[in-house]
C-alpha positions in Angstrom: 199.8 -155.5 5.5 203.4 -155.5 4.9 205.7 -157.5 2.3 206.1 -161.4 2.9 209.0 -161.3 1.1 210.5 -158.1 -0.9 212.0 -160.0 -4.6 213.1 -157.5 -7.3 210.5 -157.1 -10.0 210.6 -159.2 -13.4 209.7 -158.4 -17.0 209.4 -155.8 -19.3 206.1 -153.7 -18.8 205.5 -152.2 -16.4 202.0 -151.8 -14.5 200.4 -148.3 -14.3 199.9 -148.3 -11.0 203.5 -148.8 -9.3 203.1 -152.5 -8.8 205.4 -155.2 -10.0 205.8 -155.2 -13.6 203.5 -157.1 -15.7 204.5 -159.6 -18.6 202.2 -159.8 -21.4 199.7 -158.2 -19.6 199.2 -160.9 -17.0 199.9 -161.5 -13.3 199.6 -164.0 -10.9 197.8 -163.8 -7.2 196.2 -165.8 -4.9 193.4 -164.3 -2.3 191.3 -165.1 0.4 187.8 -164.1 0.4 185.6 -163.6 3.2 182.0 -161.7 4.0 183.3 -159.8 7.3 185.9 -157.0 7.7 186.5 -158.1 11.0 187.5 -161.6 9.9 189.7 -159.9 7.0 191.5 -157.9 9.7 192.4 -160.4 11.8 193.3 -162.9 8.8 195.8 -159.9 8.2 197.0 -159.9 11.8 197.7 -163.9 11.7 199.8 -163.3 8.3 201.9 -160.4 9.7 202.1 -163.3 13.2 203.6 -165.4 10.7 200.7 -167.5 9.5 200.9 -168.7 5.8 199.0 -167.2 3.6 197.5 -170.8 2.0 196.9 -172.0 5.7 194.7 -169.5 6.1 193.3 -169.5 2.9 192.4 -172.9 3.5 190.6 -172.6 6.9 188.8 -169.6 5.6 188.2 -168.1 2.3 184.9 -168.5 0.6 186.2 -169.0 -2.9 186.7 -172.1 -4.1 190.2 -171.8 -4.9 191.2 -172.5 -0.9 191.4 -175.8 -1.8 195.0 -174.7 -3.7 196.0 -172.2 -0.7 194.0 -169.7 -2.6 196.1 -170.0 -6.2 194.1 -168.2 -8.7 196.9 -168.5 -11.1 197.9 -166.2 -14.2 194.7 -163.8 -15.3 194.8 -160.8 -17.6 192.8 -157.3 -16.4 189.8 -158.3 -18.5 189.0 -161.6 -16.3 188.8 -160.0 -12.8 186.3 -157.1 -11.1 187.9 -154.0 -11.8 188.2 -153.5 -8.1 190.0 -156.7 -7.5 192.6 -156.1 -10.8 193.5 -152.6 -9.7 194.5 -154.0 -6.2 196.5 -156.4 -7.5 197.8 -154.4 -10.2 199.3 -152.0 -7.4 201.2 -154.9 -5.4 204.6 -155.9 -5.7 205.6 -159.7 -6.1 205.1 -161.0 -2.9 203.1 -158.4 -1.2 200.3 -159.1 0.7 197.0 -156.3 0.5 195.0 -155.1 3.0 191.2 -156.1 2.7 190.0 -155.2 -0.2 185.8 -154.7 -0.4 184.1 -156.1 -3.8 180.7 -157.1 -4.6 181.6 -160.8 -3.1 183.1 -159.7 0.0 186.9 -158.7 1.3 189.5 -160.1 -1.0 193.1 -160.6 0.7 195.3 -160.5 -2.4 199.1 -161.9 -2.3 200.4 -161.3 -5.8 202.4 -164.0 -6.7 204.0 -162.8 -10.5 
């Protein structure tokens, strides 16, 4: 999955991982959860088509934040699955990750801060 849009990182620390910086130890993503890897893929084909991310978050995650585009809004590492922080940690503002497998399915993760 490539970068919706490719903004200049903001705030002062930096994540570990090469992703966007983090401020006060907190970032901001949305997802879209689903059971299949073959729905995940092709989710990730419709974004790089030019489908918005809360459009499709809406016809198909599992989680019930689709009903805000998939918003999950600002956590800290402690609050997600390890698996599901580290992805996000790695992403830049804007950027959109391939599937990502976790206990509850594939996550796709759009970090939004």
């Amino acid at each position: 999955m490539g970068k919706l849009k490719n903004q200049k990182p903001k705030g002062n620390k930096t994540s570990k991982s090469g992703g966007s910086p983090l401020k006060g130890g907190k970032l901001k993503a949305s997802h879209i959860l689903v059971k299949k890897l073959s729905l995940a893929q092709q989710i990730c084909d419709d974004l790089t088509a030019g489908i918005s991310f809360q459009e499709l978050a809406r016809k198909y995650s599992e989680c019930s934040s689709k009903n805000k585009g998939g918003n999950l809004g600002e956590f800290g590492k402690g609050k997600m699955i390890p698996v599901f922080w580290n992805a996000c940690a790695k992403l830049k503002v804007g950027q959109i990750s391939e599937p990502v497998k976790s206990s509850e399915g594939y996550h796709i993760i759009k970090r939004t801060k």
